[in-house]
Structures are given as structure tokens and as C-alpha cells.
Legacy VTK file of the C-alpha trace (Angstrom):
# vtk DataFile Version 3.0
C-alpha trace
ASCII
DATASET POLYDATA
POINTS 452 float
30.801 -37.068 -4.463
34.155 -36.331 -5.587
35.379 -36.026 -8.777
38.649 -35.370 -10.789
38.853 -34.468 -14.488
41.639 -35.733 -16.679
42.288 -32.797 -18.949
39.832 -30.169 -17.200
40.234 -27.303 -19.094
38.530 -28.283 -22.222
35.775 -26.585 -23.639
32.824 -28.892 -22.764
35.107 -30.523 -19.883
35.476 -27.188 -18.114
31.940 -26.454 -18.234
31.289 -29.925 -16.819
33.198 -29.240 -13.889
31.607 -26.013 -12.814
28.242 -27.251 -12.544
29.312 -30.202 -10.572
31.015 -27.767 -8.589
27.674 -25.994 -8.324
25.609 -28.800 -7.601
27.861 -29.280 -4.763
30.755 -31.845 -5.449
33.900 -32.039 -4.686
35.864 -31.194 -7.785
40.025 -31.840 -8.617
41.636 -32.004 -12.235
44.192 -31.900 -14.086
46.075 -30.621 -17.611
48.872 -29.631 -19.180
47.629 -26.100 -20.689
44.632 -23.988 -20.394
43.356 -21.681 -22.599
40.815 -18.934 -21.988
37.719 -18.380 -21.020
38.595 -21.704 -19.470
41.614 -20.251 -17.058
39.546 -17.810 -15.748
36.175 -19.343 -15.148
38.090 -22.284 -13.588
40.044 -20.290 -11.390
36.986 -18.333 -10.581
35.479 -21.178 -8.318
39.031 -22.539 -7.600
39.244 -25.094 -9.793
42.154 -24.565 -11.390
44.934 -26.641 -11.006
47.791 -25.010 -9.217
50.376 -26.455 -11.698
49.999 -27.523 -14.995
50.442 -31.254 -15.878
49.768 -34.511 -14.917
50.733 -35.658 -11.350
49.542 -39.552 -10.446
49.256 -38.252 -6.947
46.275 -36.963 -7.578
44.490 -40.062 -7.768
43.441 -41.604 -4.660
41.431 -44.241 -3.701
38.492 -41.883 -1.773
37.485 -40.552 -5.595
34.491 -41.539 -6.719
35.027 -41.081 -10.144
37.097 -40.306 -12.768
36.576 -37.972 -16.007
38.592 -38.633 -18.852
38.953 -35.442 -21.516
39.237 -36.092 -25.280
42.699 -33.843 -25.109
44.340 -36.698 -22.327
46.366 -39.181 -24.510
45.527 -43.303 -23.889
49.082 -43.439 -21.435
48.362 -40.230 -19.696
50.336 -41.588 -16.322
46.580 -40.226 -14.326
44.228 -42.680 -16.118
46.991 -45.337 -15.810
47.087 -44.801 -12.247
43.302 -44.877 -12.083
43.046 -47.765 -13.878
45.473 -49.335 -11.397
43.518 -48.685 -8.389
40.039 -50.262 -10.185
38.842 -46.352 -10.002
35.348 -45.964 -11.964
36.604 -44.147 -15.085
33.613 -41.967 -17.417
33.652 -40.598 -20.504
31.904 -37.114 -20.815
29.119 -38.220 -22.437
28.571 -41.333 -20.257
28.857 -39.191 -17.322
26.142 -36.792 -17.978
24.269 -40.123 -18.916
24.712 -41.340 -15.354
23.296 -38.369 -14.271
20.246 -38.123 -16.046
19.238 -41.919 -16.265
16.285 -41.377 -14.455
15.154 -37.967 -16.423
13.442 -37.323 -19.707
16.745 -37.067 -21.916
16.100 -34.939 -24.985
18.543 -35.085 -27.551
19.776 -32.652 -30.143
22.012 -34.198 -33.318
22.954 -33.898 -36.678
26.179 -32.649 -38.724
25.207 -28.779 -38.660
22.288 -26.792 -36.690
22.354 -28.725 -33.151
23.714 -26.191 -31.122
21.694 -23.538 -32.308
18.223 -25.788 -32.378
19.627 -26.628 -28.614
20.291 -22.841 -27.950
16.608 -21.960 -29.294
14.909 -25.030 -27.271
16.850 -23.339 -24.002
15.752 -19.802 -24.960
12.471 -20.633 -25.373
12.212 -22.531 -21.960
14.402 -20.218 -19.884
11.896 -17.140 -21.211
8.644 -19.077 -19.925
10.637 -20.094 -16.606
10.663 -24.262 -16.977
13.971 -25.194 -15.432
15.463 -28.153 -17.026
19.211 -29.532 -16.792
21.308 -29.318 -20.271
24.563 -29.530 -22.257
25.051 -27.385 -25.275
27.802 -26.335 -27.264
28.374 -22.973 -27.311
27.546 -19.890 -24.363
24.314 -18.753 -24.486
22.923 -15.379 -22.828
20.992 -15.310 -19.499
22.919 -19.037 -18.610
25.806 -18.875 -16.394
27.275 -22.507 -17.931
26.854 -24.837 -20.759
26.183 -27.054 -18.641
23.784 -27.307 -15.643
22.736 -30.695 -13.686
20.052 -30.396 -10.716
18.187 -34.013 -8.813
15.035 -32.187 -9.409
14.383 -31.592 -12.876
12.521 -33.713 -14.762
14.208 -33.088 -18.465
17.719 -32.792 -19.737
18.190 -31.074 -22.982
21.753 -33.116 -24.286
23.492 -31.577 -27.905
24.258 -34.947 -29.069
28.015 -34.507 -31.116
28.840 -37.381 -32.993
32.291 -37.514 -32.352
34.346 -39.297 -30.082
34.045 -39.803 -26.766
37.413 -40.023 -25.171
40.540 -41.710 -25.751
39.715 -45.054 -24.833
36.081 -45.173 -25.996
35.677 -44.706 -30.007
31.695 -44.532 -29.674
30.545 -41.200 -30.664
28.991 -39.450 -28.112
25.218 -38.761 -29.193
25.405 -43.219 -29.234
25.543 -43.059 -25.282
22.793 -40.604 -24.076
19.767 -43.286 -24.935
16.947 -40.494 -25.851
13.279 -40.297 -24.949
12.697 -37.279 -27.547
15.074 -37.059 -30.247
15.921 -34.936 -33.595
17.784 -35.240 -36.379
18.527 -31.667 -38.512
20.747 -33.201 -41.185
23.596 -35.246 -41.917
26.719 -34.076 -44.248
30.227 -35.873 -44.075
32.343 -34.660 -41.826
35.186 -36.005 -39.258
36.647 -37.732 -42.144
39.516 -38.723 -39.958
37.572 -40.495 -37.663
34.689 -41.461 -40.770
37.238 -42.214 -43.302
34.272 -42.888 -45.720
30.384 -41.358 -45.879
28.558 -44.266 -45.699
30.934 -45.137 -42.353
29.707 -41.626 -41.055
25.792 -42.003 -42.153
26.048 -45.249 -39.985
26.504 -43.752 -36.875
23.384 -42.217 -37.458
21.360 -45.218 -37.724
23.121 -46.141 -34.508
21.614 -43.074 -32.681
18.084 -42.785 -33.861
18.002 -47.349 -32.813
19.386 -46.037 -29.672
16.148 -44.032 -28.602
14.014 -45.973 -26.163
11.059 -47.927 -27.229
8.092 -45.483 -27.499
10.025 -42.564 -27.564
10.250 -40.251 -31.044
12.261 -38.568 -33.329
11.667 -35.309 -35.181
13.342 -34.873 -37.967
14.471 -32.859 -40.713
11.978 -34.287 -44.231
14.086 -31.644 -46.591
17.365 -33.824 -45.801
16.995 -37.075 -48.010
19.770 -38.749 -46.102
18.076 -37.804 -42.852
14.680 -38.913 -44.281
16.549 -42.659 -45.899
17.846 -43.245 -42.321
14.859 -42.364 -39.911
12.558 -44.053 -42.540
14.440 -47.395 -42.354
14.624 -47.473 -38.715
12.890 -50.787 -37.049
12.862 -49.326 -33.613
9.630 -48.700 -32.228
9.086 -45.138 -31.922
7.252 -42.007 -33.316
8.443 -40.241 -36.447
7.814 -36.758 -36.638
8.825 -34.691 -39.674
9.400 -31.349 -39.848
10.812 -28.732 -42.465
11.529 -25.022 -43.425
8.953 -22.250 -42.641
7.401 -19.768 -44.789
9.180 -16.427 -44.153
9.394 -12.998 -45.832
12.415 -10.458 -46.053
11.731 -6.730 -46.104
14.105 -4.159 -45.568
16.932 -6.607 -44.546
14.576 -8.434 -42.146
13.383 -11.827 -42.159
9.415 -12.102 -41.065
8.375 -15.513 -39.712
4.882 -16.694 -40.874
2.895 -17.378 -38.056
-0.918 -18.233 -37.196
-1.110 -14.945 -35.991
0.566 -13.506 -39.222
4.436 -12.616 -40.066
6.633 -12.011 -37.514
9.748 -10.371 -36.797
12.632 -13.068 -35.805
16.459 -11.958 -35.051
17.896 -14.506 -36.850
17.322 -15.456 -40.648
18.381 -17.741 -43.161
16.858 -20.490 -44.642
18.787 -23.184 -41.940
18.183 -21.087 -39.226
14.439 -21.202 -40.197
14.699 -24.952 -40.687
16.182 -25.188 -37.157
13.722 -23.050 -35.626
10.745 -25.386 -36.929
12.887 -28.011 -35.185
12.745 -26.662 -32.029
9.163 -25.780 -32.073
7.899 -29.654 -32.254
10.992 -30.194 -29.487
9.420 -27.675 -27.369
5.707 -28.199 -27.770
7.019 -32.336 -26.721
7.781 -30.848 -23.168
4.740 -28.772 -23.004
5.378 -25.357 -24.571
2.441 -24.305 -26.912
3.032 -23.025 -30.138
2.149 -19.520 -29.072
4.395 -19.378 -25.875
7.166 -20.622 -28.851
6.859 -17.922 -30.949
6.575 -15.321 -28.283
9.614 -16.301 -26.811
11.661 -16.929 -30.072
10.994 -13.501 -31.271
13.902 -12.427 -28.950
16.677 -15.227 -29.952
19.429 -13.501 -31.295
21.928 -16.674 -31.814
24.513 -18.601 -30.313
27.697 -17.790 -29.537
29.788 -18.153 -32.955
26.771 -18.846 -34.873
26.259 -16.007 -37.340
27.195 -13.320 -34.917
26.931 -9.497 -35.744
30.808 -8.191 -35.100
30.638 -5.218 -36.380
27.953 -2.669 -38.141
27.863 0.463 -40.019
25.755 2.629 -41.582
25.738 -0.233 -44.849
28.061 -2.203 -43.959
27.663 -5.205 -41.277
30.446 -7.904 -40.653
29.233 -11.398 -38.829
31.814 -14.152 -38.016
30.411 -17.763 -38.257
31.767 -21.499 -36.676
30.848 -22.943 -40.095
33.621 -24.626 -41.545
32.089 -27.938 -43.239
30.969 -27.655 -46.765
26.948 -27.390 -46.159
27.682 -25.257 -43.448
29.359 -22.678 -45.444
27.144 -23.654 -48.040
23.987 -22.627 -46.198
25.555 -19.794 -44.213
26.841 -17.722 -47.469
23.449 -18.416 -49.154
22.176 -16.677 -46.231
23.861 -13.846 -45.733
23.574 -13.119 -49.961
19.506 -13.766 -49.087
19.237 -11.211 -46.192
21.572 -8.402 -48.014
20.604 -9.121 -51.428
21.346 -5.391 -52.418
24.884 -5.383 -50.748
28.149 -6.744 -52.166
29.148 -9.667 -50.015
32.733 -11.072 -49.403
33.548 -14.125 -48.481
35.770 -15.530 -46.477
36.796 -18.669 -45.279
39.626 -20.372 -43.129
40.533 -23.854 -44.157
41.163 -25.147 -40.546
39.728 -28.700 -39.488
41.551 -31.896 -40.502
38.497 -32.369 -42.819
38.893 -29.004 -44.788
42.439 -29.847 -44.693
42.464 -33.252 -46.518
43.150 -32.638 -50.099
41.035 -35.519 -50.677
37.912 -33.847 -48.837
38.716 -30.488 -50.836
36.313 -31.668 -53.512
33.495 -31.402 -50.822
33.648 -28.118 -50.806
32.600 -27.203 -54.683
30.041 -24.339 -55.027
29.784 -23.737 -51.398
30.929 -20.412 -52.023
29.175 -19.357 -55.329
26.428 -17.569 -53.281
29.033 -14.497 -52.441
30.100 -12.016 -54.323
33.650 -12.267 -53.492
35.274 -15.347 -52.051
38.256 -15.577 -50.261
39.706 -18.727 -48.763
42.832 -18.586 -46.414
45.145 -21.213 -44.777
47.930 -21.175 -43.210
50.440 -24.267 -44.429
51.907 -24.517 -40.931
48.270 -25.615 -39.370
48.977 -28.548 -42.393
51.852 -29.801 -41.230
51.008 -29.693 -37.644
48.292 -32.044 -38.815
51.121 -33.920 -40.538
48.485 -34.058 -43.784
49.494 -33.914 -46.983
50.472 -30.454 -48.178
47.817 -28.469 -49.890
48.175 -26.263 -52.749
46.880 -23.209 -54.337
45.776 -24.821 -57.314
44.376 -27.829 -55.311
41.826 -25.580 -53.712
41.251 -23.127 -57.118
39.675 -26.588 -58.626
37.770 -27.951 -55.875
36.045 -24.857 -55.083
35.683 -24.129 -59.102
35.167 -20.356 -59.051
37.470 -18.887 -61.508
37.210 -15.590 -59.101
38.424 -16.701 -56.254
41.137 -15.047 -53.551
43.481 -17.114 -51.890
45.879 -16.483 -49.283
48.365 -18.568 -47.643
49.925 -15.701 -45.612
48.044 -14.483 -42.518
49.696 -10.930 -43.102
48.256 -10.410 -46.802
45.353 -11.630 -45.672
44.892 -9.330 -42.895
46.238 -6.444 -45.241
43.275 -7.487 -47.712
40.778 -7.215 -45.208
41.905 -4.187 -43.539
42.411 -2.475 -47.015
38.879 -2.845 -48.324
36.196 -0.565 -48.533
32.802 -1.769 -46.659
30.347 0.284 -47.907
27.421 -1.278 -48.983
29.140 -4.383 -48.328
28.519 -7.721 -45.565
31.794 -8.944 -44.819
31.137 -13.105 -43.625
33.750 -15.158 -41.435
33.587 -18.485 -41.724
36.392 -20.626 -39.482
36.718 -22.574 -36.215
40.331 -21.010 -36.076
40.962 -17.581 -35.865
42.023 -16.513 -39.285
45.971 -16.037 -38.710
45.288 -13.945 -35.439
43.172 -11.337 -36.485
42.833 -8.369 -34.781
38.396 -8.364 -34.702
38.716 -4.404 -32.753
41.036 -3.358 -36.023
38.567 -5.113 -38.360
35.688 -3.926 -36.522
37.147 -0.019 -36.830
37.710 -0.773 -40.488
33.980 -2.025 -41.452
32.113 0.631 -39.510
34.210 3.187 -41.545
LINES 1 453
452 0 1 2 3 4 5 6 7 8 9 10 11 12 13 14 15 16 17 18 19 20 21 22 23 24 25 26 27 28 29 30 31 32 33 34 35 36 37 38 39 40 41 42 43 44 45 46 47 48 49 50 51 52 53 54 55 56 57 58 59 60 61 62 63 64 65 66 67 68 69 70 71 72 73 74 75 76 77 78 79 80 81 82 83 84 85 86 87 88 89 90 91 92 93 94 95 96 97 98 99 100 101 102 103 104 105 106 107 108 109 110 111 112 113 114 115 116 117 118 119 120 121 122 123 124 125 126 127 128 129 130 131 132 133 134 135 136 137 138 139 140 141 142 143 144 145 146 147 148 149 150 151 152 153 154 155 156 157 158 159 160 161 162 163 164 165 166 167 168 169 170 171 172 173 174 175 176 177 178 179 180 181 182 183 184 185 186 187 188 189 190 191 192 193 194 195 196 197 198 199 200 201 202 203 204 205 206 207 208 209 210 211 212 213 214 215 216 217 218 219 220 221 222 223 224 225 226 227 228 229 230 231 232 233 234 235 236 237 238 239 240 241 242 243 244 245 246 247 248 249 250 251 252 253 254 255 256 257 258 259 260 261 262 263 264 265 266 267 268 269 270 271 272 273 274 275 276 277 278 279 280 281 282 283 284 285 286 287 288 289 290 291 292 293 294 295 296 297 298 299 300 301 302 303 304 305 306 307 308 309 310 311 312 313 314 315 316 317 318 319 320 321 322 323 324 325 326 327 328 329 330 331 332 333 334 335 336 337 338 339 340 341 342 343 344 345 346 347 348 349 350 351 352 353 354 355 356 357 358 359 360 361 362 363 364 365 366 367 368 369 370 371 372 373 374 375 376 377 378 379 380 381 382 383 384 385 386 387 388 389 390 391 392 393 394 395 396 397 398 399 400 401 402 403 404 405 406 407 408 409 410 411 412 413 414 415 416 417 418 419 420 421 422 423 424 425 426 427 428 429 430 431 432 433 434 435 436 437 438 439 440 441 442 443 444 445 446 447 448 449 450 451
């Protein structure tokens, strides 16, 4: 087979194209920048293009098949030229459903908790040696890719991402996969410029759980009433099973699972993480892992990549940097922390980044998601606003929708980094919360700074 990406050096793209690469296709593509890791681990298995851009060369009758990136534009001159010849053009997430149409396609969604529910079901699977193909979001350790495709095995474990497809398709992509096993961890607005309103963005996910094949079943999360309104009205003819948050302990700053067997010590802890570990038990013991195999093996997840992850630790302080960005991400992530370092001052902090958290009409979303910290700090930068061409933000705009009378906010990357780098850890948890990266902070600074 031979292949060429439009816009290769994505995140999820990138990945894509290595392990066709290592399944043993031919492999082209194309951008017009590249960011790393994506550079390197292209370049790696020489797949990077030699210049950047588009060139309609490139596109020649002998491909087989097209990839089209979300970052490629609806004109880029390659999918013109590929639409000229009558070349078979995919979408990422119809491609990796073309290549698992004849496996058992388990799929991961909901607005927060899928890629670490995926990341645990992989963990848990790679410990007790069952090989099975997958897509996840984020880099996990012991897996070479985020994606892996094989003929042989006999699952595929798919994080199903509700938005877009590509530029020409509007579907979102979890509506393309058609699951056999399915879950569903929560649903909280998000995307608004894609799902200008919430009941537009709820819909979707009546679209996904109709679009899992007769007999098949979802698992779902019975603590999330819009989760529970949309599974429950479902016609389609499948199994329902529910699931919800674990009893756990915390003692001396670590969380204890309650098992059959009696507590045990897990890596990660908060109350979502818990939730999303009970998820990926039922996904799990649905392929054939027992609960005991489970818990032996989850004992030794530490997280994804992003997810909560330990940056820096001292002898009381501890600093972890977080993707969440959406309110009942930051939401559940501050409560968290606060939970698991209930003796320790924690501060706050959170970069306004997304188009959502942008929006000064989505602002209001984000009222009380912070009130679990001690100190809260938000920071934007006004520049990412108008390259968004939104609507410019204000101060007091964000002082009312996140009603906290205490909180810090900071506009200018440099007094923001002078805040952080002037504080004084001890007994402290310093929490990131962005999908940016906080005005270019310097983490080996910061990291100096909190372990004193």
C-alpha cells in the first residue's frame, strides 16, 4: 500500500504514519511546519518531508490513498489535486476504521477521562502480554507509538474524540469507528466553536452510543446524569453497563484502592481518576482480563502523558502540570490535588488557552472550578485572543465568572513567570492546568525553584 498524508506532522497524524510505516507501507506526506517531537520521530524513519509545504506533484495516480490532516485547509492545492485524479481520500478516523472493520473495535469517549481510561485499558493489557492494535491520545510508557495497527489482532482499543474529523468531513470522529464495546465517562460542553450550543454538543453523543452495533454494549459512567439521560434513552439494541467511583482511602498523601483482597496502593488518585479506573476495569474484564489480573496490573499505572504529571518534588513541596483546561476538568483536577495534600497550601494555576476558555461568553462555565485551591491564579495572554480573532477578554470579565474575590490574574507572561518563580514552595502543591504552555515557561527554572 502506499500512502501520503496531507498535513503529516500533526500530533495524531504523525503517529498514524509511523505505524503504517511499521506495518510495512509505503509512506509520503506533506506540511507546511512541523513541530517537535513530531520533526524528529518523523525524520527518524525518514518520513519527513524534505521541504516544507505543499507540492501537487506529490500526488500521483499509483497512491492508494490519501490522508487528509485537520491542520490542511479545504483548497490545500494536494487534496485538490487528489480530488482531480478520483484518488480515494480518508479522514483519520475513517482510516483507522478501514483498518479495523473486521476487528473487535473498542471505543473510549466522553468530554474528559478518555485518554487516561484508554491509557489504563493499554497498561493493563500490555502488563499481562495481550497484544491488541490502538489509538490513544497522549504517549504512554513501554509503547513506542500512539498508534499501532497489526492483520492479526483481534481487538482495537480506539480513544473516540468528538471533534472533527477533517476539513471536508464535519462528523466528529468517535461517530465513524462503529463500536462493538463502548464507554461513555462523561459529557461537559466543550468545542463551543464547533457546538455553538450544549444541547448541539450532548447530541453528538446520542449519535455515538446509536452508532454501536446491534448486540454490542456500552459502559458507562451512572454518577454523570447527562451520561445516564443519554445512554438511558437510547433505542439501539445493546447492553448497558453502569459503572461509578470506587471506595478508596488516603493516608499519608496516598490514595488506597478498595479491593476484594483489601485496600490497595494505586499511583494515581483523585476522585476522576478513580471513576476512570472503574471504567476500565468492566472494559478490560469485556476482553477477558479478570478482575484480579486488573488490579495487579493497575497498581503500577502512573498516568498519561500530561495527565496530572509529577514535574517536580521536594521535601513538601510537589508541582504536577495537567492538560485540563475545560471547566469540569479543572474542576475535578484542583479538587484532587486539595484531596491528596489536604495539609499543604495549594496554588492554582490556570492558562486560559482554547477557543472555548477564550469566549467571553463560555467564561461563565468556568464558576467555582477553582474554589477547591488555596490560591488561584489564572493567566492569558491577549495576543493568543486576537489570533483567535475572539472578542477581547478582560480582567474583570474573568474576576466575575470565576467569582472568587481572591483571585490572581495575569495578562503578562513575564509577571507571571516572576510570580511563580518568586514564591516559596514549602509545604505547598503547585498545579498547572493548560493545553498551552503558560507564556513559555521555563519547567527546569520552575522545577529548581519548587524543590528549593
Amino acid at each position: 500500500m502506499k500512502i501520503h498524508f496531507i498535513a503529516i506532522g500533526g500530533s495524531a497524524m504523525h503517529n498514524l504514519a509511523l505505524a503504517l510505516e511499521h506495518k510495512g507501507y509505503i509512506v509520503t506526506g506533506s506540511d507546511d511546519v512541523i513541530f517537535e517531537p513530531s520533526k524528529t520521530r518523523l525524520a527518524a524513519k525518514g518520513l519527513l518531508p524534505d521541504t516544507f509545504g505543499w507540492f501537487t506533484e506529490k500526488i500521483t495516480q499509483d497512491l492508494d490513498a490519501v490522508i487528509l490532516g485537520m491542520h490542511a485547509k479545504p483548497d490545500n492545492p494536494e487534496l485538490l489535486k487528489a480530488q482531480e485524479l478520483g484518488i480515494t481520500i480518508y479522514s483519520y478516523p475513517e482510516f483507522l476504521y478501514e483498518q479495523s472493520k473486521n476487528k473487535t473495535r473498542v471505543v473510549i469517549g466522553g468530554s474528559h477521562g478518555k485518554t487516561t481510561i484508554t491509557s489504563m485499558i493499554l497498561h493493563v493489557l500490555n502488563y499481562h502480554g495481550k497484544e491488541v492494535d490502538f489509538m490513544v491520545g497522549a504517549q504512554l510508557d513501554g509503547f513506542d507509538r500512539m498508534v499501532h495497527l497489526t492483520e492479526e489482532n483481534d481487538f482495537i482499543i480506539l480513544e473516540g474524540d468528538e471533534y472533527l474529523s477533517s476539513p471536508i468531513d464535519r462528523r466528529p470522529k468517535f461517530h465513524l469507528y462503529k463500536p462493538n464495546i463502548a464507554l461513555l465517562s462523561g459529557i461537559a460542553w466543550d468545542h463551543i466553536n464547533v457546538f455553538p450550543t450544549f444541547e448541539n454538543y450532548v447530541e453528538q453523543f446520542k449519535i455515538f452510543v446509536d452508532s454501536i452495533v446491534k448486540g454490542g454494549s456500552i459502559t458507562y459512567n451512572s454518577e454523570d446524569a447527562e451520561v445516564v439521560k443519554v445512554v438511558e434513552a437510547s433505542e439501539n439494541p445493546i447492553r448497558k453497563l453502569e459503572y461509578n467511583t470506587p471506595e478508596y482511602t488516603i493516608e499519608n498523601g496516598e490514595t488506597l484502592l478498595e479491593t476484594p483482597e483489601g485496600p490497595m496502593p494505586i499511583e494515581v488518585f483523585g476522585k476522576h481518576n478513580l471513576s476512570n479506573l472503574a471504567g476500565a476495569k468492566w472494559i478490560c474484564q469485556n476482553i477477558g482480563i479478570d478482575e484480579d489480573n486488573f488490579y495487579e496490573a493497575i497498581a503500577t499505572f502512573k498516568g498519561a502523558s500530561k495527565r496530572l504529571e509529577k514535574i517536580a518534588q521536594g521535601k513538601t513541596s510537589v508541582a504536577y502540570k495537567d492538560f485540563a483546561h475545560s471547566p469540569s476538568k479543572v474542576s475535578a483536577t484542583t479538587k484532587a490535588v486539595k484531596e491528596q495534600y489536604n495539609s499543604r497550601k495549594v496554588i492554582a494555576c490556570l492558562e486560559l488557552h482554547t477557543y472555548s476558555s477564550l469566549n467571553a461568553k463560555f467564561l461563565k462555565e468556568y464558576k467555582g472550578a477553582l474554589d477547591a485551591a488555596d490560591e488561584a491564579v489564572v493567566f492569558y495572554s491577549p495576543d493568543a485572543v486576537k489570533i483567535k480573532q475572539l472578542d477581547e477578554v478582560t480582567e474583570q470579565q474573568i474576576a466575575d465568572a470565576f467569582e472568587r474575590k481572591d483571585l490572581m490574574i495575569y495578562t503578562n507572561a513575564v509577571a507571571f513567570k516572576e510570580f511563580l518563580f518568586n514564591q516559596n514552595f514549602n509545604n505547598s502543591v503547585l498545579l498547572l492546568m493548560s493545553s498551552g504552555n503558560y507564556g513559555s515557561l521555563d519547567f527546569n527554572k520552575l522545577k529548581e525553584v519548587v524543590e528549593g
